[in-house]
C-alpha positions as CSV (number, residue, x, y, z in Angstrom):
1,X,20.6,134.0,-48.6
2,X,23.6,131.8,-50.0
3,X,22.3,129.1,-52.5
4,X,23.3,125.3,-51.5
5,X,26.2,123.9,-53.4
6,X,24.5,121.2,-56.1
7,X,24.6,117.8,-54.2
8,X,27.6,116.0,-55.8
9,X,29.8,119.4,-54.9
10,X,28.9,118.9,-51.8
11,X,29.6,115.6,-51.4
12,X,32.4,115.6,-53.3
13,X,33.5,118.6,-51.1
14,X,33.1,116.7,-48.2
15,X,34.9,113.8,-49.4
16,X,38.0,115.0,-50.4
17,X,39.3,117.0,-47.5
18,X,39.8,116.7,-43.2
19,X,36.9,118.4,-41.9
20,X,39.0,121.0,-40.9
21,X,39.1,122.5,-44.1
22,X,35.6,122.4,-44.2
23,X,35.7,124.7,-41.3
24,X,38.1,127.0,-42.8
25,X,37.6,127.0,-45.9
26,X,33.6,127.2,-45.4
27,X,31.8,127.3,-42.4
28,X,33.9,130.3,-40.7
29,X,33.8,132.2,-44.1
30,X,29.5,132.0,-44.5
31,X,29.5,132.7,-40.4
32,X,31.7,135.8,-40.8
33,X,33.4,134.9,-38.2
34,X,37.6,135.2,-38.2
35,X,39.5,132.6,-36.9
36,X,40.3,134.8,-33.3
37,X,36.3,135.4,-32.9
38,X,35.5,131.8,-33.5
39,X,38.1,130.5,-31.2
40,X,36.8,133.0,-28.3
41,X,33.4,131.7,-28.8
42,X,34.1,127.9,-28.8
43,X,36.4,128.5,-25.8
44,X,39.6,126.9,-27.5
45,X,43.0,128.6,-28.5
46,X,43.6,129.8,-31.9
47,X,46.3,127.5,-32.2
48,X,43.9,124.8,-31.7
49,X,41.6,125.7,-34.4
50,X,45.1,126.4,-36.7
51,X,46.1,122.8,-36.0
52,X,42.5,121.4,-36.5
53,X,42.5,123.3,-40.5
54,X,46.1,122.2,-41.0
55,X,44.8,118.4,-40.4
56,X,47.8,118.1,-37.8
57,X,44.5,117.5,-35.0
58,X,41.0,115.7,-35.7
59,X,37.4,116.5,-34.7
60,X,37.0,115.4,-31.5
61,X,34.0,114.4,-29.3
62,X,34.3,117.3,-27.6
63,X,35.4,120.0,-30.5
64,X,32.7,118.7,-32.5
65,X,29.7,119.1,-29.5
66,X,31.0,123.1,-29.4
67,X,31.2,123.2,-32.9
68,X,27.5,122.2,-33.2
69,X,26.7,124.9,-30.4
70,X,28.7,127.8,-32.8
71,X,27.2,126.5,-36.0
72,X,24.3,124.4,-35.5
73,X,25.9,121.9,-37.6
74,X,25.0,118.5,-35.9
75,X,28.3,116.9,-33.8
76,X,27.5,113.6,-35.3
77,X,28.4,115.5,-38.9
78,X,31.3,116.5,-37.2
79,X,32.1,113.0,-36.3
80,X,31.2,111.8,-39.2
81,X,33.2,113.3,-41.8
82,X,36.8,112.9,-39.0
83,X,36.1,108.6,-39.3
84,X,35.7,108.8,-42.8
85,X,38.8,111.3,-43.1
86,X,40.9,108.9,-41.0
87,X,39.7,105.8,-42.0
88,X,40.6,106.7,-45.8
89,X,44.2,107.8,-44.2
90,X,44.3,104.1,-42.6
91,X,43.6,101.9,-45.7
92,X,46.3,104.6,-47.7
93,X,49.0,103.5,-44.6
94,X,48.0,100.1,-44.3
95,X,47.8,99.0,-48.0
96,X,50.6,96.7,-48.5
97,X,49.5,95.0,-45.2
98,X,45.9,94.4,-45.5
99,X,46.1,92.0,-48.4
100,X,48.2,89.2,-45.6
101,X,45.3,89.6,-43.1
102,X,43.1,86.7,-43.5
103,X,39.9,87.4,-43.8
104,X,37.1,85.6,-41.5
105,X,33.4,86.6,-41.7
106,X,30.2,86.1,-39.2
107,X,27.0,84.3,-40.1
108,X,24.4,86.9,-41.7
109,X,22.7,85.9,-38.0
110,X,25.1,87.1,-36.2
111,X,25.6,90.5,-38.7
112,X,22.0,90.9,-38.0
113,X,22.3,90.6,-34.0
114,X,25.2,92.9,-33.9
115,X,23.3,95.7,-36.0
116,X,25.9,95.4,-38.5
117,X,23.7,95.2,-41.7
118,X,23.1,98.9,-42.2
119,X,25.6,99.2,-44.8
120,X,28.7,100.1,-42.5
């Protein structure tokens, strides 16, 4: 059995890179599976998977329900770590523009009706 990478690696694993290298760099590895065998058992190209590792394609919907079939990891995870891989590439693109948006804000009420208190 592999030991688990200490929380903060993994975290900071997850963090720092598209999801995609996730899946290259460690799901396929611990599944001994090559990038040919797991493409032929999610039913997708290898070029797919290639441009999915190379971060030229995201996680989606889709990719991430098969991926949970092949791996068991949940497609929400999946999910999950692509919005907060694009949403980091966003504020990078958008960071000269962000500070001229003005900036409006609901009632707590209205926070609270929407469900938007969670801490997203």
């Amino acid at each position: 059995m592999i030991a688990a990478p200490p929380i903060q690696a993994s975290r900071q694993l997850r963090k720092a890179h598209h999801p995609g290298v996730l899946l290259r760099d460690f799901v396929l590895p611990r599944l001994d599976l090559s990038v040919s065998q797991a493409a032929r058992d999610l039913g997708v190209s290898r070029q797919t998977l290639h441009r999915i590792f190379d971060a030229r394609a995201g996680i989606t919907p889709e990719m991430a329900v098969r991926l949970e079939a092949l791996c068991g990891i949940s497609a929400m995870f999946w999910l999950e770590l692509q919005c907060a891989h694009d949403l980091r590439q966003a504020r990078i693109s958008l960071a000269d523009a962000l500070p001229h948006i003005p900036r409006y804000r609901l009632s707590h009420l209205a926070l609270k009706q929407l469900g938007a208190l969670d801490g997203r």
